[in-house]
NUMAR-307369 format. One record per residue (C-alpha): chain; x, y, z; residue number from 1; residue in one letter. Coordinates in nm, 3 decimals. Example, Ala and Ser with C-alpha at 12.3 -4.5 7.8 and 13.67 -1.06 7.14 Angstrom:
(A,(1.230,-0.450,0.780),1,A);
(A,(1.367,-0.106,0.714),2,S);
end
This chain:
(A,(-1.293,-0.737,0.779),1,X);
(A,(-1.548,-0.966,0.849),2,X);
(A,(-1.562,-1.136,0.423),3,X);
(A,(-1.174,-1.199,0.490),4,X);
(A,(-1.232,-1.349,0.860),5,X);
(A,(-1.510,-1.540,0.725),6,X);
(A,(-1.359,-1.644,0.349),7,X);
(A,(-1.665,-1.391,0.209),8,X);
(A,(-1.706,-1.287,-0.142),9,X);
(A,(-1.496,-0.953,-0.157),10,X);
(A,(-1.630,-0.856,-0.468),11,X);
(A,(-1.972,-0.761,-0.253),12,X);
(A,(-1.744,-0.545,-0.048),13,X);
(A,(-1.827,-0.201,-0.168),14,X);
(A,(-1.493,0.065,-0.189),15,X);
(A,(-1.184,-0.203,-0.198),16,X);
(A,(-0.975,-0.312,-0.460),17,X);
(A,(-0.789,-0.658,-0.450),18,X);
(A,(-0.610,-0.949,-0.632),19,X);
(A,(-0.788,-1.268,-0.693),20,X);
(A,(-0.718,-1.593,-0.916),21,X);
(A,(-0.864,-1.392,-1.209),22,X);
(A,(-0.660,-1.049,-1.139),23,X);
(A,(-0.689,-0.732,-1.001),24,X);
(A,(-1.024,-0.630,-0.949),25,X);
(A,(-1.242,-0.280,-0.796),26,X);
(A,(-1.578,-0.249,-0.620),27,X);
(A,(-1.807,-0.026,-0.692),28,X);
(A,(-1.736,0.270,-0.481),29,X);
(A,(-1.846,0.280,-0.108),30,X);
(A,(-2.119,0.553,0.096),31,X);
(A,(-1.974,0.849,0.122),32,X);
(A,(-1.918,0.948,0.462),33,X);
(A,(-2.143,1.193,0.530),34,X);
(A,(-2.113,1.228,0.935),35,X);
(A,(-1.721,1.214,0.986),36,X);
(A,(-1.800,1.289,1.365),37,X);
(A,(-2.029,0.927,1.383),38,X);
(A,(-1.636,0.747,1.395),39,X);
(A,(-1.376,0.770,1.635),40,X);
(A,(-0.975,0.690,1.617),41,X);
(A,(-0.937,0.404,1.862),42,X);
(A,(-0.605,0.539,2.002),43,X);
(A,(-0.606,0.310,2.255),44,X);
(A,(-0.536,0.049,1.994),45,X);
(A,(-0.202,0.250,1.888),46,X);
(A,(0.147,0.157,2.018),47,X);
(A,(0.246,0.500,1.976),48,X);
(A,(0.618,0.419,2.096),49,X);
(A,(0.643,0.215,1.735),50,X);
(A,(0.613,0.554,1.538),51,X);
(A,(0.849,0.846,1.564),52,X);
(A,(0.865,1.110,1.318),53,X);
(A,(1.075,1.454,1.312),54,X);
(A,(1.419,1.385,1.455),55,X);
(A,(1.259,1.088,1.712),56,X);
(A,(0.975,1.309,1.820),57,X);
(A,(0.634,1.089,1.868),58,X);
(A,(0.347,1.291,1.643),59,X);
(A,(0.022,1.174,1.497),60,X);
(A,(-0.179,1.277,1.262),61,X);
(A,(-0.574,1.343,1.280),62,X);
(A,(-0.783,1.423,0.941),63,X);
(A,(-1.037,1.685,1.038),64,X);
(A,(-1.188,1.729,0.694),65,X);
(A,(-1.211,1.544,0.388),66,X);
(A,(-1.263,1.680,0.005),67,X);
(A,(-1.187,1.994,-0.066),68,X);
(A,(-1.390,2.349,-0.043),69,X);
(A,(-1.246,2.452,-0.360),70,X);
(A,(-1.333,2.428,-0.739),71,X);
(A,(-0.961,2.439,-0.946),72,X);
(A,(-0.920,2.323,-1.271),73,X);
(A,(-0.602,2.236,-1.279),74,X);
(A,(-0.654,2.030,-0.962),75,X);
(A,(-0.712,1.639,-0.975),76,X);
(A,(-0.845,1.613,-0.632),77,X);
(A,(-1.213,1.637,-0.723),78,X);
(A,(-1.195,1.281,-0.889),79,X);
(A,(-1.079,1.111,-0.596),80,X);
(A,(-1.294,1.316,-0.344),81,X);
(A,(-1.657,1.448,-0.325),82,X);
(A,(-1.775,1.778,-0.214),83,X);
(A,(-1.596,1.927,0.175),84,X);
(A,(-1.727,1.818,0.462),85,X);
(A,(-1.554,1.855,0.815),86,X);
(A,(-1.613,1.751,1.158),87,X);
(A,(-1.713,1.944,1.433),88,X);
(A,(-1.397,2.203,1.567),89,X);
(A,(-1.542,2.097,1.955),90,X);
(A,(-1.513,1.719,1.907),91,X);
(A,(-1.189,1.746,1.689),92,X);
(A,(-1.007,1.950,1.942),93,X);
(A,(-1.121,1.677,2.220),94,X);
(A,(-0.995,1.381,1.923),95,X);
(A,(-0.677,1.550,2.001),96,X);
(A,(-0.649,1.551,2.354),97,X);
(A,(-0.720,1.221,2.344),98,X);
(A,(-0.426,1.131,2.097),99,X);
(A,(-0.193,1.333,2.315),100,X);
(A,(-0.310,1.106,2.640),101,X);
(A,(-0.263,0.814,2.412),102,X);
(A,(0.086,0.894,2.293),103,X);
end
């Protein structure tokens, strides 16, 4: 956010792709996430009231892992994502309390 408030070079923004005067370009890929507990959803920041889902029912939804545990072959997930890692069941449960306050 802060290379397009402050007209920076992109292309030093690790994990992005974009569209500049010479084409589409990639980064090299961002820091894995290693601590998904370290970031917090900013519900706060939500107007839930804009989102319905399921017949007009308000739902969100909250990623408590990312990866995958599993080693398939037939799968393609393990290109796009590295090895599992989740976040802690306490402070996930307590995320969604704090979703269903927001909404």
């Amino acid at each position: 956010m802060r290379a397009l408030e402050h007209h920076g070079d992109l292309g030093a923004v690790a994990g992005i792709a974009f569209h500049d005067r010479h084409g589409p370009r990639a980064t090299q890929p961002a820091p894995v996430i290693r601590d998904l507990d370290a970031y917090r959803v900013g519900w706060e920041l939500i107007d839930h009231a804009r989102y319905s889902y399921w017949g007009g029912l308000r739902a969100v939804v909250v990623q408590f892992s990312r990866g995958c545990p599993h080693l398939c072959n037939y799968c393609g997930q393990r290109g796009f994502w590295t090895r599992w890692r989740h976040r802690d069941p306490v402070r996930f449960e307590g995320a969604g309390a704090g979703a269903s306050r927001a909404a």
